[in-house]
FIKOLZA-1660 file (N, C-alpha, C; in steps of 0.1 Angstrom, whole numbers, plus 5000, padded with zeros to 4 digits):
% residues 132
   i   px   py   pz ch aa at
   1 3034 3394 5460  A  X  N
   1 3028 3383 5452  A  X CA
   1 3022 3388 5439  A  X  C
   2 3018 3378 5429  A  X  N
   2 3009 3382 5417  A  X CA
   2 3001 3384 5418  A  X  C
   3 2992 3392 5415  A  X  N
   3 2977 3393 5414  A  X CA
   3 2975 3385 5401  A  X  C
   4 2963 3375 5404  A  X  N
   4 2958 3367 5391  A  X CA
   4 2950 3378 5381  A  X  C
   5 2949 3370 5371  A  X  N
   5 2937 3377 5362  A  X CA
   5 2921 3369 5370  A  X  C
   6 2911 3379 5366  A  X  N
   6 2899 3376 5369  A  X CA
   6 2892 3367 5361  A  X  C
   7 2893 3353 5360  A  X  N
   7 2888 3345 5344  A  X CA
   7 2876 3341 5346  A  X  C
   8 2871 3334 5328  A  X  N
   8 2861 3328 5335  A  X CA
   8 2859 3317 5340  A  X  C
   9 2848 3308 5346  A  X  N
   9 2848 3293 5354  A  X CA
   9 2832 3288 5351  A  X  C
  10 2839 3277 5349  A  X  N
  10 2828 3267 5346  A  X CA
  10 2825 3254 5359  A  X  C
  11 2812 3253 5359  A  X  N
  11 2806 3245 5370  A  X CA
  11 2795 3236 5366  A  X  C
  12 2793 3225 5367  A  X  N
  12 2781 3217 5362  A  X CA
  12 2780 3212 5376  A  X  C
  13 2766 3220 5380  A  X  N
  13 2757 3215 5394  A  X CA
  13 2754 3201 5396  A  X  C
  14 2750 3195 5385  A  X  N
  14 2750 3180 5389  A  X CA
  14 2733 3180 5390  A  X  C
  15 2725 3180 5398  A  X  N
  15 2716 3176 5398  A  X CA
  15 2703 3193 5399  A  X  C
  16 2693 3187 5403  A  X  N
  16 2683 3203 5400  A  X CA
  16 2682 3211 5412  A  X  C
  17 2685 3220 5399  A  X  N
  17 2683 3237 5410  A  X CA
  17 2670 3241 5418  A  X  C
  18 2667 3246 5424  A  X  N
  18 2656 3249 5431  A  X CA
  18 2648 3259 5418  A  X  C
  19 2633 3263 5423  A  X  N
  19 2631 3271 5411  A  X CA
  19 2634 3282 5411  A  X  C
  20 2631 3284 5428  A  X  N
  20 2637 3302 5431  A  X CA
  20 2650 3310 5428  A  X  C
  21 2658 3295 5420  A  X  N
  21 2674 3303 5415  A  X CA
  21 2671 3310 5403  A  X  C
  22 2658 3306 5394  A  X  N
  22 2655 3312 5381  A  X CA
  22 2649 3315 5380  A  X  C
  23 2642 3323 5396  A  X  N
  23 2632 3333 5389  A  X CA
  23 2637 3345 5397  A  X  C
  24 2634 3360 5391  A  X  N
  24 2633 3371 5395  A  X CA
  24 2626 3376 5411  A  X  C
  25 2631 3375 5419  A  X  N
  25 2620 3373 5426  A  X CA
  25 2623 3395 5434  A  X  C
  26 2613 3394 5446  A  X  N
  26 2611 3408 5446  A  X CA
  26 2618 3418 5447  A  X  C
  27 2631 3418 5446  A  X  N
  27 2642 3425 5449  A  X CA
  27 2650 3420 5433  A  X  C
  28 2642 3421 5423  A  X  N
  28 2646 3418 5410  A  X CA
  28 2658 3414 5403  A  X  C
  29 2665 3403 5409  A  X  N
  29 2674 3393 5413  A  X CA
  29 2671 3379 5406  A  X  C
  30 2680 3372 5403  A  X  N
  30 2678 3357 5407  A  X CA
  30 2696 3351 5409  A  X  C
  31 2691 3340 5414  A  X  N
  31 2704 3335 5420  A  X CA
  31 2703 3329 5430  A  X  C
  32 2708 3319 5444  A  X  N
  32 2707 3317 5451  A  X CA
  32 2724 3317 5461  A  X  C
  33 2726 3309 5472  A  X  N
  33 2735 3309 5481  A  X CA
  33 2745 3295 5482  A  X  C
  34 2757 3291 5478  A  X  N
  34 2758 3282 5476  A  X CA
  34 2766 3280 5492  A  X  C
  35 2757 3268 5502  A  X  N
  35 2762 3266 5514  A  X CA
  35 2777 3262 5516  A  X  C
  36 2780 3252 5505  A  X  N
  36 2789 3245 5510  A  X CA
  36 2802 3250 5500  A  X  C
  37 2817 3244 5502  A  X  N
  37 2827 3250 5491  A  X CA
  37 2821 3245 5476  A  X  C
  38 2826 3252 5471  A  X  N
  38 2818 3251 5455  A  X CA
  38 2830 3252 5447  A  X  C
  39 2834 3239 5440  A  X  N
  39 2845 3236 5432  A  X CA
  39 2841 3240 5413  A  X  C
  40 2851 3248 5407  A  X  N
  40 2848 3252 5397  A  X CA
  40 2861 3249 5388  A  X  C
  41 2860 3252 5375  A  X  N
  41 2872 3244 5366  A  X CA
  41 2875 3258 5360  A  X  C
  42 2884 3259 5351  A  X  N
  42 2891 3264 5341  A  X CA
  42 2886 3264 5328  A  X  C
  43 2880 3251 5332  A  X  N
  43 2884 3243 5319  A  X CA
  43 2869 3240 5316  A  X  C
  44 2865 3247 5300  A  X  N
  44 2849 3250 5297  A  X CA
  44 2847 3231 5292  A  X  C
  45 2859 3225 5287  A  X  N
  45 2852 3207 5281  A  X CA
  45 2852 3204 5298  A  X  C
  46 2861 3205 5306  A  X  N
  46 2860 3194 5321  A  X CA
  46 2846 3198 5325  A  X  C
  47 2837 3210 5326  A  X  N
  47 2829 3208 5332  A  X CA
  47 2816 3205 5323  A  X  C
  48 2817 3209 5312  A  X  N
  48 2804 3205 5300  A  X CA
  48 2801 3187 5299  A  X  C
  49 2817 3180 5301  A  X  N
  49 2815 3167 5302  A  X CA
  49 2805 3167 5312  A  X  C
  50 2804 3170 5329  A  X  N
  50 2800 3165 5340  A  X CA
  50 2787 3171 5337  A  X  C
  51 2780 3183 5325  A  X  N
  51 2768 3186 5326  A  X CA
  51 2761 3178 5314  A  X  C
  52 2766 3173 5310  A  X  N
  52 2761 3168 5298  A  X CA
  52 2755 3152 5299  A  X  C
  53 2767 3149 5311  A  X  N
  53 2764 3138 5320  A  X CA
  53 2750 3135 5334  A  X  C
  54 2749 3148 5331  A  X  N
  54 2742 3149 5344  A  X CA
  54 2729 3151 5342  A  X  C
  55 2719 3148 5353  A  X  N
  55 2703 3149 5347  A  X CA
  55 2699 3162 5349  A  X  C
  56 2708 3171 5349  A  X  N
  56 2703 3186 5348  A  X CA
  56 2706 3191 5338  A  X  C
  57 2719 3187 5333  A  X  N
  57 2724 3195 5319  A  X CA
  57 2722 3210 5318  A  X  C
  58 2729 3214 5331  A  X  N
  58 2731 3228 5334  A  X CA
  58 2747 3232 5335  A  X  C
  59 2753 3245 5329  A  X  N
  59 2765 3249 5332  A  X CA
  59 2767 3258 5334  A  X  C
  60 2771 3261 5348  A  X  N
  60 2774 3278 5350  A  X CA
  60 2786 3280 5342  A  X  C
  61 2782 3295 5338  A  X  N
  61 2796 3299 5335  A  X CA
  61 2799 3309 5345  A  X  C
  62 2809 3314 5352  A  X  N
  62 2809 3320 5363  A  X CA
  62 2822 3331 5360  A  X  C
  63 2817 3345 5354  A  X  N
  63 2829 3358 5359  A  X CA
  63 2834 3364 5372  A  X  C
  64 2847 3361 5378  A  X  N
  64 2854 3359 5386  A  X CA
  64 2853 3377 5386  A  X  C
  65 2851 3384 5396  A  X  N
  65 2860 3401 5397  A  X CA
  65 2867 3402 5406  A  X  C
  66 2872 3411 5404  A  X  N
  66 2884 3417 5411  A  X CA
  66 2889 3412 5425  A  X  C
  67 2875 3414 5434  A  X  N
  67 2879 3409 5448  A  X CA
  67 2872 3393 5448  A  X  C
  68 2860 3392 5442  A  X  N
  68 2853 3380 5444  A  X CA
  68 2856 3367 5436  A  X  C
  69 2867 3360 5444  A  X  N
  69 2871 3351 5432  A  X CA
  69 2871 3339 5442  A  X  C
  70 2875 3325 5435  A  X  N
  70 2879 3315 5442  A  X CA
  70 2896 3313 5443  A  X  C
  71 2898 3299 5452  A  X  N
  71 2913 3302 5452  A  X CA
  71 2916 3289 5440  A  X  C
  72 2927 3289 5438  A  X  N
  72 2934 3279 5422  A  X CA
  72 2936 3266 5436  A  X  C
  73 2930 3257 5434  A  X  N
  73 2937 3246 5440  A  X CA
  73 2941 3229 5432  A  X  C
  74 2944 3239 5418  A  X  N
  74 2951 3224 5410  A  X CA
  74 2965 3223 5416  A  X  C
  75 2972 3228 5422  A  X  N
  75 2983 3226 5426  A  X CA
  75 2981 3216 5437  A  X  C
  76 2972 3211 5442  A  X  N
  76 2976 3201 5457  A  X CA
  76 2962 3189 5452  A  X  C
  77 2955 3192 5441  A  X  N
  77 2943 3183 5438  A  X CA
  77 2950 3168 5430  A  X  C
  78 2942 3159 5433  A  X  N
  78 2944 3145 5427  A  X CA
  78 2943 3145 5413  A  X  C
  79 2936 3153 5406  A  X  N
  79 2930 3156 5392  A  X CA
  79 2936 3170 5388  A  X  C
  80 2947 3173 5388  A  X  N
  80 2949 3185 5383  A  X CA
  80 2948 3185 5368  A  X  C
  81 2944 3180 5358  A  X  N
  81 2940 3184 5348  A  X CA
  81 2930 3194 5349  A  X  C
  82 2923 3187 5354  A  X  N
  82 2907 3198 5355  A  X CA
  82 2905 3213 5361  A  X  C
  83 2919 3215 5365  A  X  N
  83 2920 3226 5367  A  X CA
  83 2908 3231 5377  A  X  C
  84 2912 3226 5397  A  X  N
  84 2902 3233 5400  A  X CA
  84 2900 3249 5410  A  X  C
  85 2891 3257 5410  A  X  N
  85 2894 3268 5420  A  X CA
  85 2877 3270 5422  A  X  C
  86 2880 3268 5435  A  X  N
  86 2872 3269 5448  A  X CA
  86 2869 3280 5454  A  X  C
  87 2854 3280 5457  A  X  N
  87 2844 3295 5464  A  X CA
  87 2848 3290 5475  A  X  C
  88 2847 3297 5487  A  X  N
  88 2842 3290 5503  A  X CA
  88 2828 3289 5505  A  X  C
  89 2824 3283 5513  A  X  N
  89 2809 3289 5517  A  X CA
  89 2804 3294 5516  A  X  C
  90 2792 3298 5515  A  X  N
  90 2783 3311 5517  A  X CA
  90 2785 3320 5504  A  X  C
  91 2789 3312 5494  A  X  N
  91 2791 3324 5478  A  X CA
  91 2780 3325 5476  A  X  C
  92 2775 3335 5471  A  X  N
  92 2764 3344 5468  A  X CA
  92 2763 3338 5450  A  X  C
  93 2756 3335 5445  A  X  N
  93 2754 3334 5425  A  X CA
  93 2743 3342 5423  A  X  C
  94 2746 3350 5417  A  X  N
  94 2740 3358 5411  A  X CA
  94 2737 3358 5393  A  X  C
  95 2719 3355 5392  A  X  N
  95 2722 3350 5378  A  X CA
  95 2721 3362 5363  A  X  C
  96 2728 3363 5359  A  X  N
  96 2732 3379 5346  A  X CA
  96 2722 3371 5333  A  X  C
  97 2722 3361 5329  A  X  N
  97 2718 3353 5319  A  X CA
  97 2715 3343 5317  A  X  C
  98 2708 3335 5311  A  X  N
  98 2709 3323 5306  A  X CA
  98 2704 3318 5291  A  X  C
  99 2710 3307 5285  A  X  N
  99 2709 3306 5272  A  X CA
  99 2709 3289 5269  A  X  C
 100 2701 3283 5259  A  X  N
 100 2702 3268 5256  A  X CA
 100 2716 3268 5248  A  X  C
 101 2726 3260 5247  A  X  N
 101 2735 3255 5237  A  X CA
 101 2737 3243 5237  A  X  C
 102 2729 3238 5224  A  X  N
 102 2730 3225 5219  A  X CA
 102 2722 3216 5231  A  X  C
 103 2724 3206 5241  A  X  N
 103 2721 3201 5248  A  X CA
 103 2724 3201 5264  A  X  C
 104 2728 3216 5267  A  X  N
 104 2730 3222 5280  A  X CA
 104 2723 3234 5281  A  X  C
 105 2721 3238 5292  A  X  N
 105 2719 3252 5296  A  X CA
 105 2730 3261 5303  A  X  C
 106 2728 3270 5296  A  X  N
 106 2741 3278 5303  A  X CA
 106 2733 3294 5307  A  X  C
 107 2740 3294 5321  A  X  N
 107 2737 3300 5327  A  X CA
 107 2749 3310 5338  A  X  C
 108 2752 3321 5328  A  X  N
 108 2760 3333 5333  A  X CA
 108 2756 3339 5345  A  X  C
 109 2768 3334 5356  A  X  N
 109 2769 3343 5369  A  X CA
 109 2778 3355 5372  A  X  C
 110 2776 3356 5383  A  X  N
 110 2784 3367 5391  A  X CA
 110 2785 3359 5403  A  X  C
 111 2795 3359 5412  A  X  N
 111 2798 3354 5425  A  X CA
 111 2801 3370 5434  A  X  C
 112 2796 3365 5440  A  X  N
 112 2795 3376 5456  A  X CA
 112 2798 3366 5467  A  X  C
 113 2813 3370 5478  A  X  N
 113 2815 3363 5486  A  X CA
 113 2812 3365 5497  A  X  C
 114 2806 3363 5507  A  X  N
 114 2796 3362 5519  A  X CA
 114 2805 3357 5532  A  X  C
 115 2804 3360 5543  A  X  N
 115 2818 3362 5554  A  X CA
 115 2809 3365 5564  A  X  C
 116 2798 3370 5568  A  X  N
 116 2791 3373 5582  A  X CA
 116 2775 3369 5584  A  X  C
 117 2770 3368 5571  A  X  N
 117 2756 3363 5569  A  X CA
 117 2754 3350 5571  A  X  C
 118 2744 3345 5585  A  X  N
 118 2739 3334 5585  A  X CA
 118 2727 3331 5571  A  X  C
 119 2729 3319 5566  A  X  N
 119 2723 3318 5557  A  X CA
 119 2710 3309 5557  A  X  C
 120 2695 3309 5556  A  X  N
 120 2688 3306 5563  A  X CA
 120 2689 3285 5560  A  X  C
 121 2683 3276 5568  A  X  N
 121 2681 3265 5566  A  X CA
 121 2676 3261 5545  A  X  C
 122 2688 3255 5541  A  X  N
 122 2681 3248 5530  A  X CA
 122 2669 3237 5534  A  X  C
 123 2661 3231 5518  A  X  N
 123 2659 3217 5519  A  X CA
 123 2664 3209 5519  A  X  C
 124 2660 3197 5526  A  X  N
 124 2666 3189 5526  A  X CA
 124 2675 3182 5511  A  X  C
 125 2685 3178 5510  A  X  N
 125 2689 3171 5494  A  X CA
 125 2691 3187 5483  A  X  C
 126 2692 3194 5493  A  X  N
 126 2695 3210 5480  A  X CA
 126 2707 3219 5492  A  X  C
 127 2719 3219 5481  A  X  N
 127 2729 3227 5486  A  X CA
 127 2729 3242 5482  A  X  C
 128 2717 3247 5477  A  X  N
 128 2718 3258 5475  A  X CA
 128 2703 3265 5480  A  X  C
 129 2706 3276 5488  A  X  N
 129 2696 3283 5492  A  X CA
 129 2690 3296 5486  A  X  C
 130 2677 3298 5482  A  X  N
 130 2678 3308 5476  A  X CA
 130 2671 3321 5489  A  X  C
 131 2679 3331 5486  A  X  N
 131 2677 3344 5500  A  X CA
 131 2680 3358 5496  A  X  C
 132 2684 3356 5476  A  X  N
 132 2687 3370 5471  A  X CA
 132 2675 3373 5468  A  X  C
% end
């Protein structure tokens, strides 16, 4: 088979992050645990539309490495414009930066994929747990 390239991905969360994803906390980190599959684009206009729209007006940008990637699933999606590829469960975000542009925040990750770690209970109405 091919090996893909490692690209970058764009995500607009949609609604608010917890605070613990933005702050450093004691293991000098930030980032949190994304429970559930976490759908990401290609495509830097598909997902700046959905943040710009959103009452968070947040956009990950997310560098894909070597082993820790999502899989491409615009091939079987209803919307394959948008070009989408999918974490499983339990992805790890890990936050490298963040910066205002124009009327978004962008906020440069790293993904770490997670496979044996129970991840502790979120709150209620938040799909992302913070535990880094």
């Amino acid at each position: 088979g091919k090996i893909e390239t490692a690209d970058t991905l764009f995500r607009a969360p949609g609604g608010a992050l917890p605070d613990q994803f933005m702050t450093i906390n004691e293991f000098n980190v930030m980032g949190g645990v994304e429970l559930a599959f976490m759908s990401c684009t290609t495509s830097r206009e598909v997902a700046l539309d959905y943040a710009v729209t959103s009452n968070a007006a947040v956009l990950f940008q997310i560098q894909e490495g070597y082993v820790d990637r999502g899989a491409d699933l615009s091939w079987l999606s209803q919307y394959p414009h948008e070009k989408e590829i999918t974490f499983p469960p339990l992805t790890t975000l890990e936050v490298k930066s963040k910066q205002a542009e124009s009327s978004v925040l962008v906020v440069n990750l790293v993904p770490r994929l997670l496979d044996s770690v129970p991840p502790p209970v979120p709150k209620k109405g938040s799909s992302f747990c913070s535990v880094m």
